[in-house]
Steps between C-alpha positions, in 0.01 A plus 500: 500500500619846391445848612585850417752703667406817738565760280435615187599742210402628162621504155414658206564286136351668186178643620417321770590489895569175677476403858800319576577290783730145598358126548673297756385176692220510774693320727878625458538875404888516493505505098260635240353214244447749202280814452192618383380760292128686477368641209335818738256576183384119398555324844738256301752310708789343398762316715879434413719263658830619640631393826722800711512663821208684626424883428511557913871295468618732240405818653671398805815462292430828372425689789794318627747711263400832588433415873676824597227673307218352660287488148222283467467262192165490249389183444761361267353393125688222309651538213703328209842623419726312278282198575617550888202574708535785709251717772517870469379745718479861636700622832266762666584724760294571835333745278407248296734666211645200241871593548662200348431205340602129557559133288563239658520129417214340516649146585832626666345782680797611699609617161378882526562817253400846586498835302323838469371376159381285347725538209780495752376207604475287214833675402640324843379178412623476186816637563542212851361227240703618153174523340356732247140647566296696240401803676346672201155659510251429214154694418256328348418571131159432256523589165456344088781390354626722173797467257599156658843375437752271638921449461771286707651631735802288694300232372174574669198578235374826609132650392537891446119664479378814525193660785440899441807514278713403776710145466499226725695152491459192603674194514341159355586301795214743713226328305399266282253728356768688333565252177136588394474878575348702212454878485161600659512236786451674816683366786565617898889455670731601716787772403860492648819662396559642152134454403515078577181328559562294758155285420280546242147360412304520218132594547 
């Protein structure tokens, strides 16, 4: 028998908010079984296996690192980075301020990074672990597709199209859609750096 932790959080993914909250065992609580997530506009639940430490166990460990500062951790929300799984969290003050933030391992909780950032944050982490994260912002983007063309490029086929006279790439490996795109097609995506759709759907 399974039950959900004490705490809670929400996320937001595309246009929707989630309620999100850990799964451990009725009878033992000293590690989380998974996690669920709830769709707050349909009611939908779904639930996703992952054992780690529990949320109240990781903000311990973060609290833990800024003892001296006395700050109070959110409850943590887990995430995947560089198929590790991680919680993160805010460090508030007494005035209930977010001051820092916190990762820490979600299996080897003693395992704790803090910064004033998030971007310093992830920064820290991938600097400890000799990783590379992809910080970049995107905006979303709707639009028809006009004077379509493609060309190789360090041998990746890239899709060159105009929206509002302004260019946009994309490379083939984003979708599978791409092979078939025709002038006129509308489609919705995401845009990074140097005009790169990230995804890309056809409507």
């Amino acid at each position: 028998m399974t039950q959900t932790t004490k705490g809670y959080n929400y996320l937001s993914i595309g246009n929707d908010i989630y309620l999100y909250t850990g799964v451990t065992s009725a009878n033992a609580d000293e590690s989380n079984l998974g996690f669920i997530l709830e769709n707050m506009r349909t009611g939908e639940i779904t639930k996703y296996s992952l054992a780690s430490a529990t949320e109240e166990s990781a903000r311990e460990s973060a609290e833990g690192a800024v003892q001296e500062k006395s700050y109070k951790a959110t409850f943590p929300i887990l995430i995947n980075l560089n198929d590790k799984p991680l919680y993160i969290m805010g460090l508030k003050d007494n005035a209930g301020l977010v001051k820092e933030y916190a990762l820490v391992d979600a299996v080897e909780y003693q395992n704790v990074i803090v910064a004033t950032t998030v971007e310093e944050l992830l920064s820290k982490y991938a600097n400890k672990n000799d990783l590379e994260i992809d910080n970049e912002t995107t905006e979303s983007i709707k639009g028809v597709v006009a004077d379509l063309k493609s060309a190789v490029i360090k041998g990746d086929t890239v899709y060159f199209f105009k929206v509002d006279g302004k260019i946009y790439k994309v490379k083939a490996s984003v979708s599978d859609d791409l092979p078939y795109l025709e002038n006129g097609k509308t489609f919705e995506g995401q845009v990074g750096k140097d005009n790169y759709l990230k995804t890309f759907k056809v409507q």
